[in-house]
C-alpha positions as a Python dict, from the first residue, in 0.01 Angstrom:
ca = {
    (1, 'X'): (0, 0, 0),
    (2, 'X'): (146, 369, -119),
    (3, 'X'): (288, 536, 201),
    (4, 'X'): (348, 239, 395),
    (5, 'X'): (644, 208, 653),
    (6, 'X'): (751, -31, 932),
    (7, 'X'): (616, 210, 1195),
    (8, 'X'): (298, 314, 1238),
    (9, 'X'): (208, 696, 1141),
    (10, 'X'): (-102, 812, 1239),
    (11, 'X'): (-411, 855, 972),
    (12, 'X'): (-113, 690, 679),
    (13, 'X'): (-130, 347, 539),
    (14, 'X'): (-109, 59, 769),
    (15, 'X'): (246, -60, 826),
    (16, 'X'): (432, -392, 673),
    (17, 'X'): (340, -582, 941),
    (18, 'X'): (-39, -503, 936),
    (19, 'X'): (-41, -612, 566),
    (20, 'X'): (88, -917, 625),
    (21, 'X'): (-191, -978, 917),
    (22, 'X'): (-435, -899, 647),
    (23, 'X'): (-269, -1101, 340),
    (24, 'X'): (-253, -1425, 635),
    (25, 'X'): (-603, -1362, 721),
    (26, 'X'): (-687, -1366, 359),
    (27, 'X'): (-444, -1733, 367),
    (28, 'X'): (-632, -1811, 667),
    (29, 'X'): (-1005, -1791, 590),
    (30, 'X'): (-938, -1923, 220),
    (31, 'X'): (-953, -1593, 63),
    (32, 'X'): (-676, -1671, -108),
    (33, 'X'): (-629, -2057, -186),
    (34, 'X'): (-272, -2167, -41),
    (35, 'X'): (-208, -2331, -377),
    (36, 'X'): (-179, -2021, -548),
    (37, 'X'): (144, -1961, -356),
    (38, 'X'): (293, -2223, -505),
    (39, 'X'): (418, -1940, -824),
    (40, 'X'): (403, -1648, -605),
    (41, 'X'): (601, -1344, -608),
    (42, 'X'): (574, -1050, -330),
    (43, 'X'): (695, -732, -376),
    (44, 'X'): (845, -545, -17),
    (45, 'X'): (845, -173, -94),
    (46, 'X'): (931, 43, 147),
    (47, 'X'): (1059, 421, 11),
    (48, 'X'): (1186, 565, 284),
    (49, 'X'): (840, 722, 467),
    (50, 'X'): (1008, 610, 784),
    (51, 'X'): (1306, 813, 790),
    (52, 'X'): (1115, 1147, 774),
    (53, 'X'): (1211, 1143, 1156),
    (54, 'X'): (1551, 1122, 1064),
    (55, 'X'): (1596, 1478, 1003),
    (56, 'X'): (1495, 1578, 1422),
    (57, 'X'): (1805, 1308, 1547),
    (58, 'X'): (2112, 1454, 1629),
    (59, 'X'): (2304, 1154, 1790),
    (60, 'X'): (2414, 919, 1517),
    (61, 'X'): (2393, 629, 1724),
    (62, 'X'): (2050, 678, 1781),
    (63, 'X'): (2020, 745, 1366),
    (64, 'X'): (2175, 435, 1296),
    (65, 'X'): (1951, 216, 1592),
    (66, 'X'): (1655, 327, 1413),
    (67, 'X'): (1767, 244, 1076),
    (68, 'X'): (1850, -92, 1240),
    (69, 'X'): (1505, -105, 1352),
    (70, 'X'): (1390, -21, 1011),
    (71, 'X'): (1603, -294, 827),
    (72, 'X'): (1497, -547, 1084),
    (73, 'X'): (1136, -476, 1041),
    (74, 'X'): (1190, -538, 692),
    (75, 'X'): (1371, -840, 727),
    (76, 'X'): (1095, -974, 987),
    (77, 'X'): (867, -934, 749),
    (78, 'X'): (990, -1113, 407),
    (79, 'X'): (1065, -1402, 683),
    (80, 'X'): (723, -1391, 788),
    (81, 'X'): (599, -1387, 423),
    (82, 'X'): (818, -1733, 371),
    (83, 'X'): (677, -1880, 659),
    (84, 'X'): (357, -1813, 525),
    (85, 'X'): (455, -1974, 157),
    (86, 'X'): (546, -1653, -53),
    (87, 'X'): (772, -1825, -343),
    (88, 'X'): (980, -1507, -410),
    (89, 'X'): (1008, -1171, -253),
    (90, 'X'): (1143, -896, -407),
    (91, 'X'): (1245, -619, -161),
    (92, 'X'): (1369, -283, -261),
    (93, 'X'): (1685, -63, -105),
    (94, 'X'): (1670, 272, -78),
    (95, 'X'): (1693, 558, -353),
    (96, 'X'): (1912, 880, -278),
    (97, 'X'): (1697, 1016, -10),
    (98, 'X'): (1877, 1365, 0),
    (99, 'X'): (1766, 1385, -381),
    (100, 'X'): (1381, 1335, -296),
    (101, 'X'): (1177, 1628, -398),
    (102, 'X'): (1125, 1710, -16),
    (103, 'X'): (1461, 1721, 48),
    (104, 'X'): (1602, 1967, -241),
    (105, 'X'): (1324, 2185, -204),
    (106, 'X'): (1554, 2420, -25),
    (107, 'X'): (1810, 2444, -285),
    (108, 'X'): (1515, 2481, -575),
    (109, 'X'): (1597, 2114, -643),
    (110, 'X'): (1932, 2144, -749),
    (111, 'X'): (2138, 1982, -549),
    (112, 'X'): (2088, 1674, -276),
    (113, 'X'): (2012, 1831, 82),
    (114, 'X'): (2090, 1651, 419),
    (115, 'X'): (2189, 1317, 517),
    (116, 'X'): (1952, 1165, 379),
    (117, 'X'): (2254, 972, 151),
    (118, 'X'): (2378, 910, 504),
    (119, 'X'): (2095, 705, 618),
    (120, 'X'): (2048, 567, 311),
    (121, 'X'): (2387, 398, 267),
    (122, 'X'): (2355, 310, 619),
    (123, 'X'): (1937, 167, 540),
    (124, 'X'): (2100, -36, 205),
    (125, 'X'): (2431, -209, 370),
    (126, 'X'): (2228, -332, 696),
    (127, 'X'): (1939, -452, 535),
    (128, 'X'): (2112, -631, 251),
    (129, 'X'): (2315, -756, 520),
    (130, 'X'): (2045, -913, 720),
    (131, 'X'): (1850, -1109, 426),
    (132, 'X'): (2146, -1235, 322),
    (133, 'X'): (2173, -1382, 707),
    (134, 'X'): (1866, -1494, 680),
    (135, 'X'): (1985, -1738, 408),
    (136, 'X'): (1612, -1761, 283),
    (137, 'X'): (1650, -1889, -129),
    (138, 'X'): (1433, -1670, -390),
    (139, 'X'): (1472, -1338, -182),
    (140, 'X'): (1582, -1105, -412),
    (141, 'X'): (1718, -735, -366),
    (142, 'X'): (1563, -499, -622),
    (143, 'X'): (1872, -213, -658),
    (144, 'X'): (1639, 116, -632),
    (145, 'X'): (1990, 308, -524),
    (146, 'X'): (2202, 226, -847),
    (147, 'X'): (1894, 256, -1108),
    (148, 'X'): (1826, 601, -960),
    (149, 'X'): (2177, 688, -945),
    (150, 'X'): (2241, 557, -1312),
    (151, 'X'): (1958, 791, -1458),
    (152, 'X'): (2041, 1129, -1257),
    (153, 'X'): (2412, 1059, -1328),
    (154, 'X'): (2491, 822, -1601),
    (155, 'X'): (2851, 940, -1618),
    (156, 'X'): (2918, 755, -1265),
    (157, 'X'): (3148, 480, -1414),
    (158, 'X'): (3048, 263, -1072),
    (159, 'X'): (2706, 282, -1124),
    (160, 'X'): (2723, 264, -1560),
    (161, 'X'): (2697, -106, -1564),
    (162, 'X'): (2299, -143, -1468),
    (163, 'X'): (2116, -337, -1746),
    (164, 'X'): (1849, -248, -1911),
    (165, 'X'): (1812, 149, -1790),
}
């Protein structure tokens, strides 16, 4: 659901983990027939909605605890969607935060604002980090960062090799 995070924001969409209470009800009450996971692909997209409280942190070790808590949310939840007999689940990294039109407005979006980059390198490395731990086959990490990066700067020789953009 558009505007979903991993922690619950008053009068927004309902967080990760009260979708996947609804999609096992669905499971549960034979909404959905169980066989029909047996080709299934789920899509974990979370933008970045959470971080908004980012910018009123000062102490970095409380920045990067909640982005912990963010990535580990995440990771709770593509578990909990295995468990429940998702076949694949695509999960999505972070984009550029600093570049996101809320965060250049200042600067008449022209430049990247904040640390917003910060967090997100921080967001990508520890939640790649933790599916990867959880060893769980067909989870697969959709690279939001580098296509993003690739189309606002395709002269970034790191980031030139993405496929198809």
């Amino acid at each position: 659901m558009g505007g979903a995070g991993v922690f619950e924001v008053p009068h927004k969409a309902p967080t990760l983990t009260k979708q996947i209470d609804s999609f096992k009800k669905m499971l549960d009450g034979d909404d959905i027939g169980k066989w029909l996971l047996r080709e299934s692909v789920a899509l974990v997209a979370i933008f970045g909605n959470d971080y908004a409280r980012v910018a009123n942190m000062s102490d970095e070790s409380e920045i990067l605890d909640f982005i912990g808590n963010v990535t580990g949310e995440i990771a709770a939840g593509v578990e909990r969607l295995r468990k429940l007999g998702v076949t694949r689940v695509l999960v999505n990294n972070l984009h550029p935060l600093a570049c996101t039109s809320w965060q250049t407005r200042p600067s008449n979006y022209t430049e990247c604002m904040g640390r917003g980059n910060l967090a997100t390198f921080f967001h990508n490395g520890d939640l790649e980090k933790k599916l990867n731990a959880s060893s769980s086959d067909n989870v697969y990490l959709v690279d939001l960062h580098r296509a993003f990066t690739n189309i606002v700067d395709p002269s970034d020789p790191q980031d030139s090799h993405v496929a198809g953009l």
